[in-house]
VOGUBA-362030 format. One line per 2 residues: number of its first residue (from 1); their letters; for each residue x, y, z of C-alpha. Coordinates in steps of 0.02 Angstrom, whole numbers, plus 50000, padded with zeros to 5 digits. Layout:
BEGIN
NUM) A) X:Y:Z  ...
END
This chain:
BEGIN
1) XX) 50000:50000:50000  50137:50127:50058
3) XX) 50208:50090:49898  50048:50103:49793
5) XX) 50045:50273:49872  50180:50324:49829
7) XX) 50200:50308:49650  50001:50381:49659
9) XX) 50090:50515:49729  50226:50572:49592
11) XX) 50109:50525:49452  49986:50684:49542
13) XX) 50131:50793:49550  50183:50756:49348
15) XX) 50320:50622:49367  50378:50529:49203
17) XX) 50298:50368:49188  50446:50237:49269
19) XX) 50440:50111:49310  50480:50057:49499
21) XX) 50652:49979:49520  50736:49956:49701
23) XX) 50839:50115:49683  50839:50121:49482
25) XX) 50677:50216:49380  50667:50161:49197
27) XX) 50591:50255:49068  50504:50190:48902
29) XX) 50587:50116:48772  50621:50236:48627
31) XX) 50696:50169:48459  50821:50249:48377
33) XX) 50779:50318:48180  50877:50205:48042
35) XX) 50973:50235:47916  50974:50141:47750
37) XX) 51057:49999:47833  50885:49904:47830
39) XX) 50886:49841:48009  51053:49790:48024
41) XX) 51113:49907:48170  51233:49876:48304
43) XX) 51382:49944:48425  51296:50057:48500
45) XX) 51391:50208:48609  51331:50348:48697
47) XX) 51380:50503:48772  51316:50654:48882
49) XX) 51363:50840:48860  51263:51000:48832
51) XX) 51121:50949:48909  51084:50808:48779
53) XX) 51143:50613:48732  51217:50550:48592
55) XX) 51198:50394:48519  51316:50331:48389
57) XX) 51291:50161:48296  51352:50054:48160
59) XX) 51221:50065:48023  51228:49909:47875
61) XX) 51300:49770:47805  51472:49769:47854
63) XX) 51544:49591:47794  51614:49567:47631
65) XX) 51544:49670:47494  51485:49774:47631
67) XX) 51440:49953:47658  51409:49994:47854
69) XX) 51413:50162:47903  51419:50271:48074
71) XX) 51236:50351:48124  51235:50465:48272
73) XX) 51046:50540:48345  51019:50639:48478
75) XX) 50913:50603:48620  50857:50737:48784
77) XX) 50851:50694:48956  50658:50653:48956
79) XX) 50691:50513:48815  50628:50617:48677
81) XX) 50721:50580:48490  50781:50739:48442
83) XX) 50843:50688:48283  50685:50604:48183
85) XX) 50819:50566:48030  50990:50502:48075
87) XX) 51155:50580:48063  51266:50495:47946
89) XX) 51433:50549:48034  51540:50545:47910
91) XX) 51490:50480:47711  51616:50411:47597
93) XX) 51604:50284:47443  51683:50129:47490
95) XX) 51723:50035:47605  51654:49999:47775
97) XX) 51664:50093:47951  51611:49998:48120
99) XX) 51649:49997:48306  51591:50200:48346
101) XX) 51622:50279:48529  51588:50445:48571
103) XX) 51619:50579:48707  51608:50733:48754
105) XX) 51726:50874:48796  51765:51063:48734
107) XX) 51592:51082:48704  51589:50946:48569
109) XX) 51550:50766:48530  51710:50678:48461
111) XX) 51647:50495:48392  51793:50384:48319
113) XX) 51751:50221:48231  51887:50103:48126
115) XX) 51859:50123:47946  51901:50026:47788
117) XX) 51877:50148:47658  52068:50131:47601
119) XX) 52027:49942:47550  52182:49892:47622
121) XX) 52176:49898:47826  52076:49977:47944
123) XX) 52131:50156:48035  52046:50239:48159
125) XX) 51956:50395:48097  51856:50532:48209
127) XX) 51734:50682:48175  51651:50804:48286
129) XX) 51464:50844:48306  51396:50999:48397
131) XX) 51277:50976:48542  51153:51052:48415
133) XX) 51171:50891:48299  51283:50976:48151
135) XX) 51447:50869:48093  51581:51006:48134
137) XX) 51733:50909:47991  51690:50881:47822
139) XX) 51815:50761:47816  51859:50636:47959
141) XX) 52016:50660:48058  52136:50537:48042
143) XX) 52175:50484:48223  52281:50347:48182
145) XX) 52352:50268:48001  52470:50159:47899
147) XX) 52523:50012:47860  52443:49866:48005
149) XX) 52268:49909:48035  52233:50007:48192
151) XX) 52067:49933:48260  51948:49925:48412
153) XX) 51966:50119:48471  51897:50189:48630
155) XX) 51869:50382:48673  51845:50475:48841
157) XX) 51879:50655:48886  51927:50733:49032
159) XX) 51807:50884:48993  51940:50975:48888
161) XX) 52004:50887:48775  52002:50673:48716
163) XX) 52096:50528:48737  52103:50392:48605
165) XX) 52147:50233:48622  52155:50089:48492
167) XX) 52255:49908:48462  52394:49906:48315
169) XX) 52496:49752:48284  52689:49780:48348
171) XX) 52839:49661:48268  52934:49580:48401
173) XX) 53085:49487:48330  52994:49448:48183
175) XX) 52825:49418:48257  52691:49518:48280
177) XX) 52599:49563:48428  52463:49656:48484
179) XX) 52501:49836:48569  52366:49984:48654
181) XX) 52426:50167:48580  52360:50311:48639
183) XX) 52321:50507:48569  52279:50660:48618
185) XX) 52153:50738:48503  52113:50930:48540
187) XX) 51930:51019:48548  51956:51076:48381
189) XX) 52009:50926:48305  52178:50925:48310
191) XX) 52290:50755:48323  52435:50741:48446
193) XX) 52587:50611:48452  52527:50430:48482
195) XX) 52600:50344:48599  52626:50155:48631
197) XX) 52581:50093:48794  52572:49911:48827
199) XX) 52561:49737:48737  52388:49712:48757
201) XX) 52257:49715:48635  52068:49794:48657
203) XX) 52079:49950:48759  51961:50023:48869
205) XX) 51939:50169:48944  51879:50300:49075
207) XX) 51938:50469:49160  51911:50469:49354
209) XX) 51944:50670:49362  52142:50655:49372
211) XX) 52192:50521:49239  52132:50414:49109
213) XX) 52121:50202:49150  52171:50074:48991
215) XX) 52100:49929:49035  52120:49786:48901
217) XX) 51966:49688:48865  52043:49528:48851
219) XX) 52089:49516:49030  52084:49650:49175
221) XX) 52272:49730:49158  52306:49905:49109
223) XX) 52382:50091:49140  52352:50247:49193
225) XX) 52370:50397:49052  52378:50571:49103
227) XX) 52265:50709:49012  52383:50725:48875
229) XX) 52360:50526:48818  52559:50477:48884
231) XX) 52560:50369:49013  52574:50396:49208
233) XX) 52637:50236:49244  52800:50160:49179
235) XX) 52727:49991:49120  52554:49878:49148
237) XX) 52516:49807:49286  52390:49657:49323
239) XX) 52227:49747:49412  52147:49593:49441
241) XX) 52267:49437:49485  52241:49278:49393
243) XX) 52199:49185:49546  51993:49134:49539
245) XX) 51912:49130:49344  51930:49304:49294
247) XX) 51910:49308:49109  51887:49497:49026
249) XX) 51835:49659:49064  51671:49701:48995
251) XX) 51684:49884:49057  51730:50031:49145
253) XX) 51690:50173:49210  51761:50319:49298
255) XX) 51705:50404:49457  51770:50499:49616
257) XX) 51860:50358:49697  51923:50287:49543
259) XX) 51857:50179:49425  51725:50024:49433
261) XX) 51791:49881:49336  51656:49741:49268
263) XX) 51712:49572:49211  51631:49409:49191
265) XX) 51660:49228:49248  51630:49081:49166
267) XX) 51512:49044:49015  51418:48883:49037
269) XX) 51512:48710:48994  51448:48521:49006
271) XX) 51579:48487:49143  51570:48610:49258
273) XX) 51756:48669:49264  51728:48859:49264
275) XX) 51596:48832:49412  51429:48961:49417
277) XX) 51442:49129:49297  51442:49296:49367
279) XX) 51441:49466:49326  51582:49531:49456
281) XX) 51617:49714:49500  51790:49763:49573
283) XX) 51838:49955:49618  52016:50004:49540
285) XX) 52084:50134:49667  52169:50303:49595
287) XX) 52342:50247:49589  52272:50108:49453
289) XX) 52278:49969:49611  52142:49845:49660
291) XX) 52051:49912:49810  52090:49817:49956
293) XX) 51930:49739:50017  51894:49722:49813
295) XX) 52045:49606:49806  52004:49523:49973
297) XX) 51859:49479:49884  51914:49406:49717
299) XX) 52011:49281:49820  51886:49204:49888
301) XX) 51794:49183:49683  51883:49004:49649
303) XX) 51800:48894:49518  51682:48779:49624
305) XX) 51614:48920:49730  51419:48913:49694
307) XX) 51384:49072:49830  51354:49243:49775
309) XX) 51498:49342:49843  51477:49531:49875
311) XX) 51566:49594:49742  51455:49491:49619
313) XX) 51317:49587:49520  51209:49437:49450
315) XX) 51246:49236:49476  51211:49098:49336
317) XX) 51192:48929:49431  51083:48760:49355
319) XX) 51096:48737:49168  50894:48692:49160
321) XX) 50803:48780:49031  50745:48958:49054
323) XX) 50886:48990:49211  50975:49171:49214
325) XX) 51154:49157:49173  51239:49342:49147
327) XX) 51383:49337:48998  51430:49465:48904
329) XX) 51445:49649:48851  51411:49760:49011
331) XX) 51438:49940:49040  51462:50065:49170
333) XX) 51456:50248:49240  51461:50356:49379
335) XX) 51278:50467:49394  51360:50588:49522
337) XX) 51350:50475:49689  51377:50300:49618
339) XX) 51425:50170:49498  51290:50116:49398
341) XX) 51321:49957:49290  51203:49866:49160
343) XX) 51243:49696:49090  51163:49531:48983
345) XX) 51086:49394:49071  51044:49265:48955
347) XX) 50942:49112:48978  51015:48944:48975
349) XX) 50939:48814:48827  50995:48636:48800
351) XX) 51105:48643:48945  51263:48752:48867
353) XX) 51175:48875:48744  51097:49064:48764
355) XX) 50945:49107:48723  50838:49260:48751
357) XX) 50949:49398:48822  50883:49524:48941
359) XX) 50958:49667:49009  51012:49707:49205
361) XX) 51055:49849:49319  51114:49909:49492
363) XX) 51191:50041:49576  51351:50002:49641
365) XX) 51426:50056:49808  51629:50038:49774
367) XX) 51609:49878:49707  51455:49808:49797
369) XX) 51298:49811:49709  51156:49905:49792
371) XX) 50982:49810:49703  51047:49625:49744
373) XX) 50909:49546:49633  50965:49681:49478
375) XX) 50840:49815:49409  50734:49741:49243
377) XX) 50802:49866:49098  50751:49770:48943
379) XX) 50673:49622:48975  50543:49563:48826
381) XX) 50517:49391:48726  50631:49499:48597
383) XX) 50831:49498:48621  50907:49649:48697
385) XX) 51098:49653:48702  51265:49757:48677
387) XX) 51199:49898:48814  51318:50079:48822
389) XX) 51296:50200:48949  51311:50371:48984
391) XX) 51280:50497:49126  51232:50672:49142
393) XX) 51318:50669:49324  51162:50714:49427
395) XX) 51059:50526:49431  51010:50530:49263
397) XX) 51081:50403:49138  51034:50329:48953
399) XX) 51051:50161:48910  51058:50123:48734
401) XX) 51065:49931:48659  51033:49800:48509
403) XX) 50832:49749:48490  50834:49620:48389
405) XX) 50684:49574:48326  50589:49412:48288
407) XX) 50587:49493:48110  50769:49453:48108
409) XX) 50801:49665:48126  50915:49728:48242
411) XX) 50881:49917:48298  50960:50035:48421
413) XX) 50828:50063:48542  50850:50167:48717
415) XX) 50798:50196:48895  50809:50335:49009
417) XX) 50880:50273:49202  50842:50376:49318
419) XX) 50940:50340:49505  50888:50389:49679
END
């Protein structure tokens, strides 16, 4: 009844229509407009800045033969589209361009994607977009180039200015390996010196308010950069020790203490050797170290433990038909006062196989989740996957994903959060 009352209560006084999560409100689903990719969307990114969200997405076909472009659309804090036709960010001929992020910083949107227009490699190309929708370079920057392929980039910015980071192959003694570089790229669009920062392949990353965190996606190592893109730390160092099943970082996000780390356990086998799955949280300190009572923590995540453990966000246990089991892309942000993290829980079919993803979310407290049983974001008979988020810093978030529908289309589709 109290509760009844309560919602009664805002919905007098002109509240948006949420629905009622333990500490999480979330607002209607909106889809995204298309572009002439004919419902073959995906990647989605988002950021906040100027009182408005962008979403960027890959739009299209882009296999062999292939012609994928990035769309960006903005979207207001009350969930409205603002952009009924989408922005194609940056048109060319040939070739195909996938993998967009975007932030904000300088009073513009910087979205870098890895393109294939060359026909050759891939490089990793950026344009700006003002808050008011308009595509600021009539020709994309070229963040990084040559010979190689330069994939996979990330953006953040520290407010100012941007950091980009993106994977390049390095020969070692005749071999190559994967390396993270790193570049400053200016308000204005303006390229500085890359820098190569460690032999690990995927970066992530966040600003906390004092440096940047690359964290590689294929495990949970990584660096600190300063604002300029060089690094603060003289090599890598291994955030998360191997010890327990820690398998890659599905996100990160920056806030006041640091930066909340997500990473997931183990996908579901017929033996049983990489125990329950989980969606684990652990909070990276400011000097790029586990926390403490994080780490104390991840000790105690071995293989055959079957108990959810503080740090864990969602638990996948029995392999019967229809069970939870959380795998998968994730993402993360601070809204001012917390971490707030969303994340893929499939359903288990045939004992070892996904089916039916829905998406999750909680608050986080350091790295403890504060809605134990997860906050419903997208959760229909329809697949929702790939989620990005983005803040405006005062308990208001979006959340943009995949829908894909029993059609066979995938759109970009989004929700409003709103935190309390």
């Amino acid at each position: 009844m109290k509760r009844f009352l309560g919602i009664l209560a805002a919905a007098l006084v002109g509240a948006s229509p949420f629905a009622a999560g333990e500490g999480i409100r979330v607002g209607p689903e909106v889809r995204l407009p298309e572009g002439p990719g004919q419902g073959i969307c995906g990647t989605p990114a988002a950021a906040f800045g100027a009182d408005v969200f962008l979403v960027v997405w890959c739009d299209g076909w882009h296999g062999e033969g292939g012609a994928s472009r990035i769309y960006a659309a903005r979207v207001d804090k009350s969930g409205k589209v603002l952009d009924p036709k989408a922005i194609e960010v940056a048109p060319c001929k040939a070739g195909v361009q996938t993998r967009p992020r975007v932030a904000f910083g300088g009073g513009v949107f910087l979205v870098v994607w890895q393109d294939l227009r060359n026909g050759k490699d891939y490089d990793v190309l950026a344009t700006r977009i003002s808050p008011d929708g308009k595509v600021l370079d009539a020709k994309p920057v070229v963040v990084a180039g040559g010979p190689g392929g330069q994939v996979s980039p990330d953006a953040a910015s520290d407010g100012k200015s941007f950091a980009v980071v993106w994977q390049s192959p390095v020969d070692k003694n005749g071999a190559p390996y994967f390396y993270s570089f790193s570049a400053p790229v200016s308000a204005a669009g303006a390229v500085g010196k890359a820098n190569q920062l460690m032999r690990w392949p995927k970066p992530r990353l966040a600003w906390n308010g004092k440096h940047y965190l690359v964290v590689s996606a294929q495990t949970v190592n990584g660096m600190r950069i300063d604002a300029s893109a060089r690094p603060a730390d003289k090599s890598f160092r291994y955030i998360v020790p191997s010890a327990g099943t820690c398998y890659n970082t599905q996100a990160i996000g920056g806030g006041k203490d640091g930066w909340l780390v997500l990473a997931q356990r183990a996908q579901p086998d017929h033996h049983g050797w990489g125990g329950y799955g989980a969606m684990r949280c652990y909070l990276v300190g400011p000097d790029a170290a586990l926390n403490a009572e994080s780490l104390a923590q991840h000790k105690k995540d071995k293989a055959g433990n079957r108990a959810k453990l503080p740090h864990w966000l969602d638990i996948g246990g029995s392999k019967k038909d229809g069970d939870p089991w959380p795998y998968g892309a994730a993402a993360a942000a601070w809204d001012g006062k917390q971490y707030v993290a969303v994340w893929q829980r499939h359903h288990i079919t045939k004992g070892v196989m996904f089916t039916n993803c829905d998406l999750i979310a909680s608050r986080v407290d350091g790295f403890k989740p504060l809605d134990r049983d997860g906050v419903a974001v997208a959760a229909t008979g329809e697949e929702e996957k790939n989620p990005t988020l983005a803040s405006d810093g005062a308990g208001k978030l979006l959340c943009a994903y995949e829908k894909y529908g029993k059609d066979g289309r995938v759109q970009i589709c989004a929700r409003i959060l709103e935190t309390r």
